[in-house]
Structure formats: structure tokens, C-alpha cells
C-alpha positions as CSV (number, residue, x, y, z in Angstrom):
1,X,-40.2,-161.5,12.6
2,X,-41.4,-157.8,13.3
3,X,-41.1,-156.3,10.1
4,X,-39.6,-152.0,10.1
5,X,-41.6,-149.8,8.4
6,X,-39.5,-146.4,6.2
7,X,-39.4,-144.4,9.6
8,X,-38.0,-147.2,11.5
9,X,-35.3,-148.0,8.8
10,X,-34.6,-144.0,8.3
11,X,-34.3,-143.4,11.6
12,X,-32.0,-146.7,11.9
13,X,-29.2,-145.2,9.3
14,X,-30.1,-141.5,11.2
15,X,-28.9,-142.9,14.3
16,X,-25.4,-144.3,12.6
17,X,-24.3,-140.6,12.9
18,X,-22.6,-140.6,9.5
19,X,-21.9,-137.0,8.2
20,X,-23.3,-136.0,4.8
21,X,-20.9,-135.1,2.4
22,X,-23.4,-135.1,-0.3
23,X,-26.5,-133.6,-1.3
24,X,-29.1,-132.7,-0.5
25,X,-27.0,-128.8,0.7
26,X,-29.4,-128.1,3.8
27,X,-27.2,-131.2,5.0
28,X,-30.2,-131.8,7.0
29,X,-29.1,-128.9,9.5
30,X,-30.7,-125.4,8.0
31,X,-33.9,-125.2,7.1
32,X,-35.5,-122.6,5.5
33,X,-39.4,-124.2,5.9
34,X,-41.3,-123.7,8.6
35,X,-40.8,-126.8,11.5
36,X,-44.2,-127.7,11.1
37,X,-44.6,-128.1,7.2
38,X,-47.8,-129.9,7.8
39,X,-49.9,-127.2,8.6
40,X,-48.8,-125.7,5.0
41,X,-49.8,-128.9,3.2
42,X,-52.1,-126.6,1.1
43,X,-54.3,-127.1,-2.4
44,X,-54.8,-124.2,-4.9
45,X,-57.6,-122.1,-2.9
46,X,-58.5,-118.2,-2.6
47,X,-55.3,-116.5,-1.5
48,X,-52.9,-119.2,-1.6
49,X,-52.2,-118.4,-5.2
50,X,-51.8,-120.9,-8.3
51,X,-48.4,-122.0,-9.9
52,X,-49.4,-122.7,-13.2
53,X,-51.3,-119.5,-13.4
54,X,-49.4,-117.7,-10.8
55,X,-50.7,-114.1,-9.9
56,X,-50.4,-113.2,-6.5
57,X,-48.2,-114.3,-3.1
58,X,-46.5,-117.5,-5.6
59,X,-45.8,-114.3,-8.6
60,X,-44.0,-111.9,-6.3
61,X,-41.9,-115.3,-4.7
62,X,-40.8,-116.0,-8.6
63,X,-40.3,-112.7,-9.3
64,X,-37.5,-112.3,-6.1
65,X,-36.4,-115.6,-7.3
66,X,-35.6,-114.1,-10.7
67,X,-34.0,-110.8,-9.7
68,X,-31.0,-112.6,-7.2
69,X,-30.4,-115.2,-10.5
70,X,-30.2,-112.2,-12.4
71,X,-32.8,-113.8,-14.8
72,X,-35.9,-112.2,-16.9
73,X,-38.5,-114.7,-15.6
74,X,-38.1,-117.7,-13.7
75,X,-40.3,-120.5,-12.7
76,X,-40.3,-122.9,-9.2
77,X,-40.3,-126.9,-9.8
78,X,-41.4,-129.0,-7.4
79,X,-41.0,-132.1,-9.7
80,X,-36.8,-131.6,-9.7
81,X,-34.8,-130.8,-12.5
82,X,-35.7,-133.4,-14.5
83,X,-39.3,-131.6,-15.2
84,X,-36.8,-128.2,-15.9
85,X,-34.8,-130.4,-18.5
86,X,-38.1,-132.1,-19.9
87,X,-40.3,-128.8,-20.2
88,X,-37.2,-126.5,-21.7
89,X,-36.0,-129.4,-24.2
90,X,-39.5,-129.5,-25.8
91,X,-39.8,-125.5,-26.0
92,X,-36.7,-125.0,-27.7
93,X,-36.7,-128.2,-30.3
94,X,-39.8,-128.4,-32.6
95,X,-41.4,-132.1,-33.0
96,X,-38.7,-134.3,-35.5
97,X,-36.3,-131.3,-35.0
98,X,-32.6,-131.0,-34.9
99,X,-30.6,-130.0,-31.8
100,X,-26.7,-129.9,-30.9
101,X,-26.8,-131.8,-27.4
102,X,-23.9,-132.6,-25.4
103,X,-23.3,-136.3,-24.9
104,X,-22.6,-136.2,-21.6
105,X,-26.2,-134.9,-20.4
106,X,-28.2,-135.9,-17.8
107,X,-30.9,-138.8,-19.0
108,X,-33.9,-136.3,-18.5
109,X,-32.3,-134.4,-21.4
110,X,-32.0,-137.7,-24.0
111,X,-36.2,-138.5,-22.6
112,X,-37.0,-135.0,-23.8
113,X,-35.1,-135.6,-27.3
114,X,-37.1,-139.3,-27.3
115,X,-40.2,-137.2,-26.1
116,X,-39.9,-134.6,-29.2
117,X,-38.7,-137.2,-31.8
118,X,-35.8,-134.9,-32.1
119,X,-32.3,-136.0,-34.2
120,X,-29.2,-135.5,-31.8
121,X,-26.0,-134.6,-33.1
122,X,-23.7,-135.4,-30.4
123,X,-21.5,-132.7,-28.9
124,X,-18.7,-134.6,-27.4
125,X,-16.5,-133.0,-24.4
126,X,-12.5,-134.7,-24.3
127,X,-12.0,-136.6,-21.1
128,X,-9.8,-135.3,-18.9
129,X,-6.3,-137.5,-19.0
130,X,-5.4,-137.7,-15.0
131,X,-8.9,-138.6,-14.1
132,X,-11.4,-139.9,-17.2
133,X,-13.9,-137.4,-16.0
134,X,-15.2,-135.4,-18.8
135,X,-13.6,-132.1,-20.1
136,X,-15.5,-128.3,-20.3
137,X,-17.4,-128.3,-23.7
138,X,-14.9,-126.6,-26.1
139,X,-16.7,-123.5,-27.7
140,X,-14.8,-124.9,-31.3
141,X,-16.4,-128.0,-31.1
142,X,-19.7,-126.0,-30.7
143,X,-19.1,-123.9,-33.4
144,X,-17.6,-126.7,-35.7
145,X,-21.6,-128.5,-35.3
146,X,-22.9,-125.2,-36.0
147,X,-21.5,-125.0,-39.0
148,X,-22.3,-128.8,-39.6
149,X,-25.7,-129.2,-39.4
150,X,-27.3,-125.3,-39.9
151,X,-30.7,-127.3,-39.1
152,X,-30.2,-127.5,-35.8
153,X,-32.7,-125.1,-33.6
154,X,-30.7,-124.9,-30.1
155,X,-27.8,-126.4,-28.5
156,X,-28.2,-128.5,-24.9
157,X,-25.3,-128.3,-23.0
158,X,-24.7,-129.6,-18.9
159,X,-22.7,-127.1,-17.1
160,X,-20.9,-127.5,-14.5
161,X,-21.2,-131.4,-14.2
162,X,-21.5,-133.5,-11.8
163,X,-17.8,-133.5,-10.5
164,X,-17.8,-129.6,-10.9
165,X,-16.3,-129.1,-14.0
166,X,-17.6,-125.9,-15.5
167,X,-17.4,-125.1,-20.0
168,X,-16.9,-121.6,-21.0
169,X,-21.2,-120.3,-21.3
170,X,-20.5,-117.1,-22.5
171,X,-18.6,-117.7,-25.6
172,X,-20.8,-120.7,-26.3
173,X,-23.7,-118.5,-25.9
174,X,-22.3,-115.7,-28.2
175,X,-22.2,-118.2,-30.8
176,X,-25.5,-119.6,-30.7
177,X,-26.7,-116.1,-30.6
178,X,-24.7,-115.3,-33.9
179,X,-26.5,-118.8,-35.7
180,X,-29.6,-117.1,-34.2
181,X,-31.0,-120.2,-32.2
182,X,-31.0,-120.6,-28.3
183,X,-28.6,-122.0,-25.6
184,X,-30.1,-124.4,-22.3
185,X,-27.8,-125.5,-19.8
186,X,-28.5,-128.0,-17.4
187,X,-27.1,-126.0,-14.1
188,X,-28.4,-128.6,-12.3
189,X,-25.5,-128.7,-9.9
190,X,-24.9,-124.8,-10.2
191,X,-27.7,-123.0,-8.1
192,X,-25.1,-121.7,-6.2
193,X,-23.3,-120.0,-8.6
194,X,-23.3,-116.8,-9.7
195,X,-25.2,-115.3,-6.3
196,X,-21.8,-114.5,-4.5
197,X,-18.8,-113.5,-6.6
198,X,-17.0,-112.5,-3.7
199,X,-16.6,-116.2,-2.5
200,X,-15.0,-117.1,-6.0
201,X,-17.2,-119.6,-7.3
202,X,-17.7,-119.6,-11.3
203,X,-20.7,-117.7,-12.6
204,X,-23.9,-119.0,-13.6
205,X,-25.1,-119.9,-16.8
206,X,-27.8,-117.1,-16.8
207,X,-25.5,-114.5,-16.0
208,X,-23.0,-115.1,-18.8
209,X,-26.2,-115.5,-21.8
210,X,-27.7,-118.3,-21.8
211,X,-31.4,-118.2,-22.5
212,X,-32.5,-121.8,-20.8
213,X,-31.0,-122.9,-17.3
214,X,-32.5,-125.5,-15.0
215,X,-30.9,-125.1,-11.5
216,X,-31.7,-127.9,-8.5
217,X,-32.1,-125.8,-5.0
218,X,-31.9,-129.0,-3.3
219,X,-28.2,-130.1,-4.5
220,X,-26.4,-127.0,-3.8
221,X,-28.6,-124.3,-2.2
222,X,-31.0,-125.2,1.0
223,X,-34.0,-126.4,-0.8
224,X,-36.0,-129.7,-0.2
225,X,-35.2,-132.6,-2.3
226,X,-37.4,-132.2,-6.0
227,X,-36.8,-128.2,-5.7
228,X,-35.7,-126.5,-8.4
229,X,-35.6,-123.6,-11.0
230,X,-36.4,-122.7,-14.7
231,X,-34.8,-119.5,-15.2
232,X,-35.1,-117.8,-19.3
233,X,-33.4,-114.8,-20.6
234,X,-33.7,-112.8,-23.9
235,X,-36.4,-113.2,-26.0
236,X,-35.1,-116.0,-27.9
237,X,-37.7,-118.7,-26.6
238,X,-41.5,-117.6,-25.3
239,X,-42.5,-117.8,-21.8
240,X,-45.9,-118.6,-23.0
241,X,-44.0,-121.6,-24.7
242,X,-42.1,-122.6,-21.7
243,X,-45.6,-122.9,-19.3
244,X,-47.0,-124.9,-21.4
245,X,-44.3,-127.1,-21.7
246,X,-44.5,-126.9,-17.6
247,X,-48.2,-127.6,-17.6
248,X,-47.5,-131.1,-18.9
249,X,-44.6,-132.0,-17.1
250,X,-45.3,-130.8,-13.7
251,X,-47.6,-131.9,-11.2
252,X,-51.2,-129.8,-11.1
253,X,-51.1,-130.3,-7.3
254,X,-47.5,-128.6,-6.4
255,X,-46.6,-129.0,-3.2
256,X,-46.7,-126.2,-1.3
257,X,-44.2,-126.9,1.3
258,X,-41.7,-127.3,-1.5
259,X,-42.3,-124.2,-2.9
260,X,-42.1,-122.5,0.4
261,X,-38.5,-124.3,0.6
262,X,-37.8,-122.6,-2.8
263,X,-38.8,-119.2,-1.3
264,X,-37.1,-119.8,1.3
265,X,-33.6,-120.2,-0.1
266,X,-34.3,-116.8,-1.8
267,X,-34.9,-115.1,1.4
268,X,-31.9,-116.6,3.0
269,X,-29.7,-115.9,0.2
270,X,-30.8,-112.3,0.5
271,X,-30.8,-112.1,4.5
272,X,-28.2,-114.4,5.4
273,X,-26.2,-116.0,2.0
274,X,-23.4,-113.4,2.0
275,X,-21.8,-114.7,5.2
276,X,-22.3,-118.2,4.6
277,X,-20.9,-117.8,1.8
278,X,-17.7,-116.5,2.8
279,X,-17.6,-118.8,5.5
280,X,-18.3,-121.5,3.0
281,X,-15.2,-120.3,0.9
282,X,-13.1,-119.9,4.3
283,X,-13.8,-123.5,4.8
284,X,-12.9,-125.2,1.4
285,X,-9.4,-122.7,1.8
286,X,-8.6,-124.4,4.9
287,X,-9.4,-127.4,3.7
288,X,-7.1,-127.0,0.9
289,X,-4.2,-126.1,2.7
290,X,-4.9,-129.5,5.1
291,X,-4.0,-131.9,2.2
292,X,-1.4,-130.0,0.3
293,X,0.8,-133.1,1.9
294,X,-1.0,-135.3,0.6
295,X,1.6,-138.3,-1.2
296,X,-1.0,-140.7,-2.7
297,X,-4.7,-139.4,-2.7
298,X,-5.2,-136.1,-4.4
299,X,-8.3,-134.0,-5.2
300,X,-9.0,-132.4,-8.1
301,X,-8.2,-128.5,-8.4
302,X,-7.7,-128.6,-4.9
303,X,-4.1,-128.3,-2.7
304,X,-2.5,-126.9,-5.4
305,X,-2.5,-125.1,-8.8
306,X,-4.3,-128.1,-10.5
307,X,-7.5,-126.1,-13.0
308,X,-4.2,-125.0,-15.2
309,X,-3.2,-128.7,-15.1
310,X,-6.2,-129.2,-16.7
311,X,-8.2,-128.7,-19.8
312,X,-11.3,-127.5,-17.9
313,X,-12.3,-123.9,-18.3
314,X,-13.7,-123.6,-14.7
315,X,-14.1,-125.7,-12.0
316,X,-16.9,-125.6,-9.1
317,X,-14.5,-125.7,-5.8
318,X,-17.6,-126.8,-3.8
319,X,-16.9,-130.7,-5.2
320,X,-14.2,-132.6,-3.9
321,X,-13.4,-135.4,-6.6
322,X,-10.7,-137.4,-4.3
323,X,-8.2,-139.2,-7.2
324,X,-7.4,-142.5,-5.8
325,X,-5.8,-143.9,-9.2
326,X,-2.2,-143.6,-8.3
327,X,-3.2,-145.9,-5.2
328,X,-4.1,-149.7,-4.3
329,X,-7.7,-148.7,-3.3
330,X,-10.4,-148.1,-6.1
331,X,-13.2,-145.3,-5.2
332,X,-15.5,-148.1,-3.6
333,X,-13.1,-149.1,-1.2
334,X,-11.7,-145.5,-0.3
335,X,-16.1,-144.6,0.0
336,X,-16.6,-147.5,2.8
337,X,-13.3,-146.6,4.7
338,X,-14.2,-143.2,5.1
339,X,-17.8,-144.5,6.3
340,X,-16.3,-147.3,7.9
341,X,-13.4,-145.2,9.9
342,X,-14.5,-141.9,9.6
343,X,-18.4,-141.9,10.1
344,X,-18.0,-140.1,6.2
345,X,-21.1,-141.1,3.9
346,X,-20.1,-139.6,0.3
347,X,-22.0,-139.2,-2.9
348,X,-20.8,-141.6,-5.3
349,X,-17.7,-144.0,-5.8
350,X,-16.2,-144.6,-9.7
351,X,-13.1,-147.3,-10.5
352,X,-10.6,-144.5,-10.3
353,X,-12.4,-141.4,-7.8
354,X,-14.9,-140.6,-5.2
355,X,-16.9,-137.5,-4.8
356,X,-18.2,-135.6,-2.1
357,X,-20.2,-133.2,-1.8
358,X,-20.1,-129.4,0.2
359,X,-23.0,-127.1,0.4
360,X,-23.9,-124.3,2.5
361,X,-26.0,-126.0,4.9
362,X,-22.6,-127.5,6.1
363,X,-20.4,-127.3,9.7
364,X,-18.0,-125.9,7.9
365,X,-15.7,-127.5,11.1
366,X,-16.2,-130.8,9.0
367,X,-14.0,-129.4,6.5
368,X,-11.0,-129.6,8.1
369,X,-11.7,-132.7,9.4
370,X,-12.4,-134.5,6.5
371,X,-9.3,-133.2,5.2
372,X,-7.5,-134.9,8.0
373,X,-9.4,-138.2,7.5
374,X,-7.4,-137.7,3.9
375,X,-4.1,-136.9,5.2
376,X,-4.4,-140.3,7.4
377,X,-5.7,-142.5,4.9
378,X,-2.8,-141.2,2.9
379,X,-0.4,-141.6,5.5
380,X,-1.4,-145.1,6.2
381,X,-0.9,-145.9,2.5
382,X,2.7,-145.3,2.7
383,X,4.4,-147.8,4.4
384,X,7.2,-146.1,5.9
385,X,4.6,-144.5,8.4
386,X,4.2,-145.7,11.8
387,X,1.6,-143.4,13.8
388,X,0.4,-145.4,16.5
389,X,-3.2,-143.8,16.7
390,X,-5.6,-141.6,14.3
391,X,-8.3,-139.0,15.2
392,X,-11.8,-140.5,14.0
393,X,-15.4,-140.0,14.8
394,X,-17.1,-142.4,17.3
395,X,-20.8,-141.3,18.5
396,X,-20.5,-138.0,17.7
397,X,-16.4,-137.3,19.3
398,X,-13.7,-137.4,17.9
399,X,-11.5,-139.8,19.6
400,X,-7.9,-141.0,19.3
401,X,-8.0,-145.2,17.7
402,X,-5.6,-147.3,17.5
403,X,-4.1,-146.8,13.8
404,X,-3.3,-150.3,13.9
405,X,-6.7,-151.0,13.0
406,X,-7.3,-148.5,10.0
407,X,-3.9,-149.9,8.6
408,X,-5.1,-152.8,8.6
409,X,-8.5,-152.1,6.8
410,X,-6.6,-150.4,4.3
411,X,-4.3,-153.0,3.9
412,X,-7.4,-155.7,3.2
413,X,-9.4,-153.5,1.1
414,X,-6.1,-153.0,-1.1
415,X,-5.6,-156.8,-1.5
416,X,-9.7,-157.2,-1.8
417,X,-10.7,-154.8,-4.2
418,X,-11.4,-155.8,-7.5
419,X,-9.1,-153.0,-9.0
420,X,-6.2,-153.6,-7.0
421,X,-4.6,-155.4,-10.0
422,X,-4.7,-152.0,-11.7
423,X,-1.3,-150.1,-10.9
424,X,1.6,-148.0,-11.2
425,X,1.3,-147.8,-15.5
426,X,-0.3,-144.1,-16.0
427,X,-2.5,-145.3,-18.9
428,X,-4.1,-148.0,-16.0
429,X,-3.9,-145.2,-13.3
430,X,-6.2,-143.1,-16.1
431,X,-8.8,-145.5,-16.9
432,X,-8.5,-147.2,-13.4
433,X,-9.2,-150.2,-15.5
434,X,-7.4,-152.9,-17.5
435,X,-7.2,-152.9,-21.2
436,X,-10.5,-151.2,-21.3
437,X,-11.7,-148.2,-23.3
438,X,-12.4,-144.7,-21.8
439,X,-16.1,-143.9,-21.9
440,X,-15.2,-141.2,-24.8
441,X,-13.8,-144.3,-26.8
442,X,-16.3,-146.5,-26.1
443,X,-19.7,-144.6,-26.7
444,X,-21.2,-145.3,-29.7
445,X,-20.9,-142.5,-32.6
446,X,-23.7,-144.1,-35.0
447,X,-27.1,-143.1,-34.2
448,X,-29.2,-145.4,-36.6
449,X,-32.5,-144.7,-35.8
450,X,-33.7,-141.3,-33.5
451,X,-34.3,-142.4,-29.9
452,X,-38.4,-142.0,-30.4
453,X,-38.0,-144.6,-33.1
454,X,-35.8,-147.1,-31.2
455,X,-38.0,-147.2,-27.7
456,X,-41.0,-148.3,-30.3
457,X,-39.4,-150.5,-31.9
458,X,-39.5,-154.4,-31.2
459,X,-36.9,-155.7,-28.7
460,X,-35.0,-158.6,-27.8
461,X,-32.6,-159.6,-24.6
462,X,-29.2,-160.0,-25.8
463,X,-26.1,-160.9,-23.8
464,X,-23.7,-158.5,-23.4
465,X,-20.9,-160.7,-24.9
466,X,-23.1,-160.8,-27.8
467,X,-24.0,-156.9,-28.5
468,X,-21.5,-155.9,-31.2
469,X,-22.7,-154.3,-34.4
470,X,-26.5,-154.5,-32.7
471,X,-28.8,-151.5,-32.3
472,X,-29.7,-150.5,-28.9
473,X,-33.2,-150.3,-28.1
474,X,-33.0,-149.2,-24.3
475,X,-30.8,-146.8,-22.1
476,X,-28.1,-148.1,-19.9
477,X,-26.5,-145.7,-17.7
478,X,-24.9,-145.8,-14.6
479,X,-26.3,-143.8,-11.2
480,X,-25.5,-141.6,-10.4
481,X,-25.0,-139.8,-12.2
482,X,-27.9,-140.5,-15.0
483,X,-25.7,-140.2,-17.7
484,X,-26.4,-142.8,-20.9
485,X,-23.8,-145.5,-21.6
486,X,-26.0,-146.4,-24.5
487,X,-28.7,-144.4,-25.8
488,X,-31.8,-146.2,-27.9
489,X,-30.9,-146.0,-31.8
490,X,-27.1,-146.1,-31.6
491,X,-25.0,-149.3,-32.9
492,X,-22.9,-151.1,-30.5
493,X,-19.3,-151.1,-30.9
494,X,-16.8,-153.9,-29.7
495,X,-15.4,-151.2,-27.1
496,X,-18.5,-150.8,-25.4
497,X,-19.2,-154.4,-25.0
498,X,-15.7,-154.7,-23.3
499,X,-17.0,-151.0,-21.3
500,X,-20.4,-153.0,-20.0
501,X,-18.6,-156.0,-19.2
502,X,-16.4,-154.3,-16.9
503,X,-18.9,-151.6,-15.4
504,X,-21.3,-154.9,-15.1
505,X,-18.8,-156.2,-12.1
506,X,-17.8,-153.4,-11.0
507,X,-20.7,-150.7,-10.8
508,X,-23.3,-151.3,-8.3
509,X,-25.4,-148.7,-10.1
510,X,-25.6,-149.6,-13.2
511,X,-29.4,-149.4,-14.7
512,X,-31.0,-150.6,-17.3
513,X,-34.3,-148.7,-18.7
514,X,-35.9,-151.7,-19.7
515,X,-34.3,-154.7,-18.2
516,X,-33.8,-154.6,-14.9
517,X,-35.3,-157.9,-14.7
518,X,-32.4,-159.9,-16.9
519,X,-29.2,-158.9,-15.7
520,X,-26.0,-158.7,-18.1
521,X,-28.7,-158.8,-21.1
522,X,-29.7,-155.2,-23.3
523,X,-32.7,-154.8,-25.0
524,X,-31.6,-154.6,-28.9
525,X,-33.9,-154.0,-31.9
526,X,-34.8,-157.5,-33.2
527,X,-34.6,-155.6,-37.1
528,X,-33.4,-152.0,-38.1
């Protein structure tokens, strides 16, 4: 049997034709690198500067970098923003210090508090009610922790997350200004923001005070996967701090195609970002108006009036978070018939929701037309409809199908899916699960030992069945997006056994830091 090598198998799923509607934002249609990256495949020799002691052509790039973020220095990654999180983490917490760190961070952020043998005190955002995403951080709860634990030596915050939900920076930021210690938001998903108000997106962390923000160019800018930012502000944590922090957690040998991609997005934003951006805007307006009829699906803060609905302080309009809990169809199954039937490959897929992605490198025309793969999904879904055909992409056209056939895909994913027994209650419509705790309820509260202190302690397997009242000694989280279920050192509660006994059936992504090998079984410490 000839065996494919990754070329053959890329250019296998390439040839499928299924239309990104998640990252990376070039959409793998603007480039801002040269075609032939090859030829700038360079090491660290006379005149092609150095990025860890950057003083010419690499300098000046930063230094245009910094001015459109509107930051005081900023610093290119090639290693993604998990170095950003890593390096900024250990420049703000001192080893077996105290930080404020939202729970809902990205796991680069709970490595760097393992990393600094740092003690967390958990910073918990609400969940929203309609979907069981989580809520904006509430600027009380940060001030409430403050005033808690005066120890702490900075606050760690994600904003906006991964389904575009943006917390209130600038009042956050005011008050860890007043407690005199620094602010870092992971912005992972926000290098877009802030770099054209006119196209009403929310503003960027830097902007509105904080003094740490890691930013990934390749999620919603035009940057190659791995690109991102560091951008600091104020004088609240040293630069000279921050590179060294950089000097361990990225590469010695950055890749210099990569940091020409970073470059690029700067020049692009400054040459040709204003339009695009409008355009971009125009799009996800027209889109909006599309599903407004929309019966069964709904997307969040979109179609309607639906940020006020919600607790969130902001909301990125670039995500589309498509609500399928009031619906037969779990996120899965509403992900594979818009790949199926649609020639749609979204980001990610959750009981209740899926998410797709928008970024600039878009055909904006795909808006629009994904709004209208929606609004048939939808109208299949009500049973009174009787269309006899629906518009769908085949090789490239869109072409009129029989609707016979996406009724009837609908119809056996509905009475396949493993959720379809959850219905019609609100409570099951929120959770998009039966009898089983919101992530918020579940998580455990007691941290028992620090993270550093779990990881080295001694492990055993234990079933899941069997984990309450036991002390985690690994992370389990689901990805994407990254974010822990369990961090190391907490106790397990009865809810989260129930939680992991339904995400193990239903999440294909669930991961386990140290026991991939033993399925349903987490590592717990054998004494505490």
C-alpha cells in the first residue's frame, strides 16, 4: 500500500474546496510574505539584524509595530502566544508569588503560574445563561480579590475570549493601577482590535491601560501561524525584565520568514487595513441582516440587539458563535452539515454552539453566503417548510440541490446525535446537557497544593467514576480552546466527575497533560 507523505495528505483536504471559516485570518488568500519565503530562510548574520538583541532593520520593524498598537515597546514572537503568555507571566509574578488570574485563561497562562511556583487566586467570570459561554470579567470581582489578598503582584486576565466576548480593560486597569501592581491580558484573539475604530470593533487592551498584552497576528490579522506580539505600556514592569523572560522562552533561531509575516501585517495595516476594514465591517452588516429570520439557530450579538441581552461588556463582532441549543442538532452535527452541505469547515463545535471564525483575509462574498447556508439549515428545521431545492457549494459553484437531500441529513443527524435527547426545557437548552453542571459549577474552587507542587508530586491513574474528593495531579482541558477543566493541586468535586463523564463522550478534544495513554483515567496525587 503506497503510503502519502504531509504534502500529499494536505494537498488531499486542499483539494476538498472547503472554505475557512477559522483561523489562521490570511484565510490562506493574502499574503503579506514574499512568494518565495525560501530565499528569506535567514540566520542572525551582518545586516540581517538580531531579535533578541535587536538594533537595526528588526528595531525599526518593532518600533512601527508599536506605534499602530499604540504601545511603548513591543516585541515580535515567532514561538505564538503561548511564549507571549509564558515570558509576560514570569516578568510580572516573582518566584512563589501571588497573582489574581482569571480561571478561564488559556493553559499557557496556568504553565507560567506552574513555571513560577506562583499561588493563584482564581478570578471567576459568570457564564452567560442563553449560551454557557463565559461572561466579561466584572471589574467588582476584580476589585473584591484586590482587596482579598493585598499580596498579590498583578492580575492575568483573557480578553476578548475565544467566542469574542470582550471584559471592561479600562476600569480593570484603573484599579490595578490604584493597588499599584500591573495588568496582562491575553489579546490573543484581539490583534485586530483597536487599529480601526471606524469599523466598530472593541478597543484593544493596550489602548485602554493595560501594561502586558499578548496579541496572535495569525488568528485575526494576516500573519503566519506562531506570529504574534508582546506589547508593554507604562513603566509598571521593565522591558529589560520582559527580554529576558523572552530569551528563555523563545527560540535563539527565529524564523525570519515569520517575522517578515509580522512586518508585514504592519505595512498592510498601514497601506491597505483601512479599507479592508470597512469592507470587513460591511460584510458582517450584511451578514446580519441575512439571518434576522432566523426561527431556530441564532448567533450571538448578531441579527439583532442581543450584547444588551447579555451580561458581556463588549463583544468582538468578527466571531460568529451559531446557538443551536433551542434545536435537535448539537454543535457537532450543525459543524459536519455545514462541511457536509455547504463545503463550510468551522473552528470548533461545543454540546450547545459552533464557532466560526472571520478575519480580514476573507471574500467578504462568503459572508452572505454563509448566512444563507443558516437561513436554510434553519428553514429545513421547521417542518412546515417545503423548498424543493437549496443553493450549496459544489467544486467551487454554487448550484441549486435538491433540498430533499439536506432535509434529510438534518433529519438523521437530529435522531443520531447524542444530544438529541436534550430539548425544549431552557435549563437543558442552557447547558445543552442532561442533569449536568455548568463548567462554572463544576470547577473545582480548592486549590490544595500550587500547581508547581502538584506536577512533582507522585501520581496515580484513577478512573473518572472514582475521582471525588481526590487531588489532581495533571491538566485536563478540552481543545480548543486550551482552557483547564482541572488544574494540578485542586480537589475534585462530585460535579466535575459527572462534567468529565459527559465531556468524555462527547468531546473529541478532550486532552489530558499526562495521560493520553489511559483514556477515562486522571493522574491524581497518590498522598497530599
Amino acid at each position: 500500500m503506497k503510503k502519502h507523505n504531509l504534502k500529499d495528505q494536505l494537498d488531499q483536504y486542499l483539494n476538498q474546496q472547503y472554505y475557512p471559516m477559522h483561523m489562521p485570518g490570511h484565510k490562506r488568500r493574502v499574503a503579506v510574505v514574499p512568494e518565495c519565503v525560501l530565499r528569506y530562510d535567514l540566520t542572525e548574520v551582518s545586516g540581517t539584524d538580531d531579535l533578541h538583541h535587536a538594533s537595526g532593520i528588526l528595531k525599526d520593524a518593532m518600533a512601527r509595530t508599536s506605534a499602530l498598537h499604540g504601545a511603548d515597546r513591543s516585541w515580535y514572537l515567532v514561538n505564538g502566544s503561548t511564549c507571549g503568555n509564558l515570558a509576560g507571566v514570569s516578568a510580572i509574578v516573582p518566584y512563589d508569588g501571588e497573582l489574581i488570574v482569571a480561571r478561564n485563561c488559556h493553559r499557557s497562562v496556568f504553565h507560567a503560574i506552574e513555571l513560577r511556583h506562583a499561588h493563584p487566586h482564581w478570578l471567576w467570570p459568570s457564564m452567560d445563561p442563553a449560551t454557557g459561554i463565559f461572561d466579561s470579567i466584572r471589574p467588582e470581582a476584580v476589585e473584591a480579590l484586590l482587596d482579598e489578598y493585598p499580596e498579590s503582584r498583578a492580575v492575568v486576565l483573557t480578553s476578548p475570549s475565544y467566542e469574542g466576548v470582550v471584559s471592561d480593560i479600562r476600569r480593570i486597569a484603573d484599579l490595578c493601577h490604584l493597588h499599584g501592581i500591573p495588568l496582562m491580558v491575553d489579546e490573543a484573539h484581539g490583534a485586530h482590535l483597536g487599529l480601526m475604530p471606524e469599523a466598530g470593533f472593541p478597543d484593544s487592551a493596550t489602548r485602554q491601560g493595560a501594561d502586558i498584552s499578548v496579541q496572535s497576528a495569525h488568528k485575526t490579522l494576516l500573519g503566519m501561524t506562531q506570529t504574534a506580539y508582546l506589547h508593554l505600556r507604562g513603566e509598571r514592569v521593565s522591558e529589560s525584565v520582559i527580554e529576558e523572560k523572552l530569551s528563555i522562552f523563545e527560540s535563539s533561531s527565529p524564523s525570519y520568514p515569520l517575522m517578515l509575516s509580522l512586518a508585514g501585517c504592519t505595512e498592510w495595516m498601514e497601506q491597505e487595513g483601512r479599507q479592508c476594514f470597512m469592507d470587513w465591517a460591511a460584510a458582517l452588516r450584511a451578514f446580519d441582516e441575512t439571518i434576522r429570520s432566523l426561527r431556530h439557530l441564532r448567533v450571538l450579538c448578531h441579527g439583532e440587539d442581543t450584547v444588551n441581552a447579555h451580561a458581556f461588556y463588549a463583544f468582538d463582532q468578527s466571531k460568529l458563535v451559531i446557538d443551536c441549543s433551542a434545536t435537535r442538532l448539537s454543535g457537532y452535527a450543525l459543524m459536519d452539515l455545514l462541511r457536509m452541505y455547504f463545503h463550510y469547515e468551522l473552528e470548533m463545535a461545543q454540546p450547545g454552539y459552533a464557532l466560526a471564525m472571520t478575519g480580514p483575509g476573507d471574500d467578504f462574498a462568503e459572508l452572505p453566503r454563509f448566512a444563507e447556508a443558516l437561513r436554510m439549515i434553519d428553514q429545513v428545521l421547521d417542518e412546515d417548510e417545503n423548498a424543493d431545492s437549496v443553493r450549496t457549494l459544489v467544486d467551487g459553484t454554487w448550484t441549486d440541490v435538491d433540498m430533499s437531500a439536506l432535509r434529510e441529513a438534518v433529519r438523521r443527524k437530529c435522531a443520531t446525535d447524542t444530544m438529541a435527547e436534550v430539548r425544549n426545557s431552557a435549563e437543558s437548552a442552557r447547558l445543552a446537557m442532561v442533569d449536568i453542571p455548568s463548567l462554572q459549577e463544576a470547577t473545582p474552587k480548592e486549590m490544595v497544593q500550587t500547581p508547581c507542587e502538584a506536577v512533582e508530586a507522585a501520581v496515580e491513574m484513577v478512573p473518572v467514576a472514582a475521582l471525588q474528593g481526590r487531588v489532581s495531579g495533571e491538566y485536563v482541558y478540552s481543545y480548543p480552546p486550551g482552557i483547564p477543566l482541572l488544574v494540578p493541586g485542586e480537589r475534585i468535586t462530585e460535579a466535575m466527575v459527572r462534567y468529565l463523564q459527559q465531556a468524555d463522550k462527547r468531546y473529541d478534544e478532550l486532552r489530558y497533560s499526562r495521560s493520553e495513554a489511559v483514556p477515562g483515567r486522571v493522574a491524581c496525587l497518590t498522598q497530599v
